[in-house]
C-alpha positions as CSV (number, residue, x, y, z in Angstrom):
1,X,-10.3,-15.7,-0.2
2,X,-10.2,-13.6,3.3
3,X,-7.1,-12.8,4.5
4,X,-6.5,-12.5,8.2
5,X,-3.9,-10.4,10.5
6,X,-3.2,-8.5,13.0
7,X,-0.3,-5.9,14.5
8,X,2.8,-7.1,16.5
9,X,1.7,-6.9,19.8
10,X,-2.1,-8.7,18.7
11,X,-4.3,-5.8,19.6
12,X,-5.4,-4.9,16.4
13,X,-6.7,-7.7,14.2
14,X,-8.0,-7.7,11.1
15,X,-9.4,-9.4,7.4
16,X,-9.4,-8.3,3.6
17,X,-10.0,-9.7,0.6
18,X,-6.8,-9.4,-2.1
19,X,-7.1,-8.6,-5.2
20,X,-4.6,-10.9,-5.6
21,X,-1.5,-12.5,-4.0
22,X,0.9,-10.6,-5.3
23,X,3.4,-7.9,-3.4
24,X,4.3,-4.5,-4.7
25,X,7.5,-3.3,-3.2
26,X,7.6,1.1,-2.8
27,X,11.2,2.3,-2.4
28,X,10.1,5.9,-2.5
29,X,11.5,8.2,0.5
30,X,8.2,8.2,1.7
31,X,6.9,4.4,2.4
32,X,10.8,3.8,3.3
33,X,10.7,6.5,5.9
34,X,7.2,4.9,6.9
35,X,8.5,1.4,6.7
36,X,11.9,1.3,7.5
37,X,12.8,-0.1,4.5
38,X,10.8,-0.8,1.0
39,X,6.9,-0.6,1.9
40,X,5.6,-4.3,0.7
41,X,1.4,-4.0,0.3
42,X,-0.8,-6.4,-1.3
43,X,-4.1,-4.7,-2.6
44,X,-7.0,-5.2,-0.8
45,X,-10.4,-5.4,-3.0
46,X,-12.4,-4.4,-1.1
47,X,-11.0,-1.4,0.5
48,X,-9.9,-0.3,3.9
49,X,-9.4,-3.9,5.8
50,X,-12.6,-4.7,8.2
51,X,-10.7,-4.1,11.5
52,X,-12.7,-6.6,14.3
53,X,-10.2,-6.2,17.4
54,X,-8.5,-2.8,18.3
55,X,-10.6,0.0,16.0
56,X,-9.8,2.3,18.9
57,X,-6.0,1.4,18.6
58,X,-5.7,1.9,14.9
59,X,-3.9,5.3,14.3
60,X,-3.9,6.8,10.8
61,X,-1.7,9.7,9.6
62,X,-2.4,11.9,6.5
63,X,1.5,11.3,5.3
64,X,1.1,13.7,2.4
65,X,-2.5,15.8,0.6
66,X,-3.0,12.2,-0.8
67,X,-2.0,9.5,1.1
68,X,-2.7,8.1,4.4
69,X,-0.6,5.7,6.4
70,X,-2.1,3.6,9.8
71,X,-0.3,2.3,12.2
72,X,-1.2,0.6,15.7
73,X,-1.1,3.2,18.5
74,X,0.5,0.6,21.5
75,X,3.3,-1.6,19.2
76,X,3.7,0.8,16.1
77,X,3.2,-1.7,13.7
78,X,2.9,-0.1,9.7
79,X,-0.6,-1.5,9.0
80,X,-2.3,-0.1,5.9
81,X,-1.4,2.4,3.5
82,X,-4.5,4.5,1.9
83,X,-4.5,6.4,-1.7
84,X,-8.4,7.9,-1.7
85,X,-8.0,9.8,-4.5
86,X,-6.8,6.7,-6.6
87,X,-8.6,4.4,-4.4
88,X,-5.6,2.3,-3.4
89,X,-5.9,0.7,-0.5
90,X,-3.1,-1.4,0.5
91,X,-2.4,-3.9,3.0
92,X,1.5,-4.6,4.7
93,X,2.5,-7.7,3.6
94,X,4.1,-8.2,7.0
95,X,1.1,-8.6,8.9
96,X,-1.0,-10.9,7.4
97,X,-0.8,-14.2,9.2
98,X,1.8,-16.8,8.4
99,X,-0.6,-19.3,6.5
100,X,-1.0,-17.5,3.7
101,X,2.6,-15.5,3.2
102,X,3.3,-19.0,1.2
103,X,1.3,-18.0,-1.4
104,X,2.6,-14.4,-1.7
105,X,4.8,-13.5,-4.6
106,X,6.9,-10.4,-4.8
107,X,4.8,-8.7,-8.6
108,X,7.0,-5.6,-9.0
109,X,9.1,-2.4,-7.7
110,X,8.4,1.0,-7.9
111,X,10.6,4.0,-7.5
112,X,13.5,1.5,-8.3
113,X,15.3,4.6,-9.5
114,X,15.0,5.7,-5.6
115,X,16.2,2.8,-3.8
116,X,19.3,2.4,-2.0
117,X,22.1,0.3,-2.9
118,X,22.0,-1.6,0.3
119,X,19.5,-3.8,-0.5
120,X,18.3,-6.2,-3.7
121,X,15.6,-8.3,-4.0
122,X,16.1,-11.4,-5.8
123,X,14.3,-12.5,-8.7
124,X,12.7,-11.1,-12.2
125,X,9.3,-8.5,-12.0
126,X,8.5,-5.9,-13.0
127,X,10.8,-2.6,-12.1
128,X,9.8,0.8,-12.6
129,X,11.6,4.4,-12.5
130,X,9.5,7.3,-10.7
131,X,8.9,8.9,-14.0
132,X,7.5,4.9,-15.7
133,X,5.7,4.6,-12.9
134,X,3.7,7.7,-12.7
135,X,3.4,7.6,-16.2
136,X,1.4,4.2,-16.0
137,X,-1.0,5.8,-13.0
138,X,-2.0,9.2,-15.2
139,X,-2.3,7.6,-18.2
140,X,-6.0,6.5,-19.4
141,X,-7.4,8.5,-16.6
142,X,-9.4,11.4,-17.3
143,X,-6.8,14.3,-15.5
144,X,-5.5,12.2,-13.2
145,X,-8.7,11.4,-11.4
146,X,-8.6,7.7,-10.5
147,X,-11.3,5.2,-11.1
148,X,-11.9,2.2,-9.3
149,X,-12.8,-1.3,-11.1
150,X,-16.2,-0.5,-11.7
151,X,-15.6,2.8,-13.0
152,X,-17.3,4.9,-10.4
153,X,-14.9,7.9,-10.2
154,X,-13.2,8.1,-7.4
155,X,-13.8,10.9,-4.2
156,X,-11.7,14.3,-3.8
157,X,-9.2,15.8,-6.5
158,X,-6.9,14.7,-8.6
159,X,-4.4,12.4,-8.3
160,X,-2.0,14.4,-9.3
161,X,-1.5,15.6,-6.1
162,X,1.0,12.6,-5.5
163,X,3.6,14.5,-7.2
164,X,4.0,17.0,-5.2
165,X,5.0,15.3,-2.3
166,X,7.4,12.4,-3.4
């Protein structure tokens, strides 16, 4: 299924293709600082999102030695969030347009250890610590490296590079 969206103020648009229709909620100093709040991505499978309106608007900001965050240039809108090294390539949930948000469901936390007490999201999924959750990316990869579904290794160093940073 191709997903469709676009910024707040409609001059960048966009499609993907999820990997599936579930939201992963970040509450790590990082994406909230980005975000304003818990970073909510779906995972595109394809990717970095085929942007067909606004390519010249799209800014992207290496946020840390491994991750990338883009964001429209006019309205500010958090767009995309990009792992290389893991080849992660996430999507907001907030900008996809309103006929498929129905079929979005909230999959898990990370950084729960990290979040603030002024906010809860309802509902049981899957809730992991900093150390749980960095656990589950290094292990099965060769030093970190990560893979992508077909198992072509992924470009640059190591992912372990995220640590140093959050």
């Amino acid at each position: 299924m191709k997903i469709n969206g676009n910024c707040l103020c409609g001059n960048i648009q966009f499609h993907f293709v999820p990997k599936s229709m579930n939201v992963h909620a970040c509450h790590c100093g990082m994406c909230r600082r980005h975000a304003g709040c818990a970073s909510m991505t779906i995972d595109s499978a394809d990717g970095l999102p085929v942007v067909t309106k606004g390519k010249d608007l799209l800014t992207t900001f290496q946020s840390s030695e491994w991750g990338e965050r883009s964001f429209c240039s006019k309205c500010g809108t958090h767009m995309f969030v990009t792992v290389p090294n893991f080849c992660y390539y996430g999507v907001s949930a907030g900008v996809i347009d309103e006929e498929h948000t129905s079929f979005l469901e909230l999959e898990s936390e990370v950084f729960i250890d990290k979040k603030p007490p002024f906010y809860t999201f309802f509902g049981e999924r899957r809730r992991m610590t900093e150390a749980e959750f960095l656990a589950m990316i290094f292990e099965g990869t060769e030093e970190g490296a990560g893979t992508t579904d077909d198992g072509e290794a992924c470009k640059d160093e190591s992912i372990k590079k995220i640590t140093e940073d959050l």
